[in-house]
C-alpha positions, -999 to +999 in steps of 0.1 A: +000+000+000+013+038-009-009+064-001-010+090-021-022+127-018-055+139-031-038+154-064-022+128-076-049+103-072-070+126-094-044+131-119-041+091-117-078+086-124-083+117-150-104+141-128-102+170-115-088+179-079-119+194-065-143+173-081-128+141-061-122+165-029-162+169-028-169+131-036-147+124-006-158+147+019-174+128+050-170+097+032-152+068+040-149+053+001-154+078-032-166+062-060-156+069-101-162+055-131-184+027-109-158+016-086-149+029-052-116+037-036-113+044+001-104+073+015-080+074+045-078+103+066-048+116+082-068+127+111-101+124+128-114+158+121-136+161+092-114+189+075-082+166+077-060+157+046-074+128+029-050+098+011-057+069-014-039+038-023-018+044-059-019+004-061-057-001-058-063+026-083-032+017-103-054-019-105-085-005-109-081+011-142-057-019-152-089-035-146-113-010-166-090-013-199-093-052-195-129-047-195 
């Protein structure tokens, strides 16, 4: 597992910044393109920095071009 900032998973998955900062907020998982990724927070508060795993959405769209 590598967890990655916001930005870089959205560059990873071909969205924009804000638009998976919104899906994400007070969520545990965000879902695109019909799958979901969780979201691990850094802190407890609902304003901390949230993180995602670059290999489950590096397999995920290895995944979606297999499909």
């Amino acid at each position: 597992m590598r967890l990655i900032r916001l930005n870089e998973a959205a560059r990873m998955l071909g969205v924009d910044g804000d638009t998976l900062r919104r899906r994400a907020r007070n969520r545990d998982y965000v879902e695109i393109y019909g799958l979901r990724f969780r979201v691990y927070r850094m802190d407890p508060r609902p304003d901390a920095e949230r993180r995602f795993d670059a290999d489950e959405i590096r397999a995920a769209l290895e995944q979606l071009k297999q499909a």
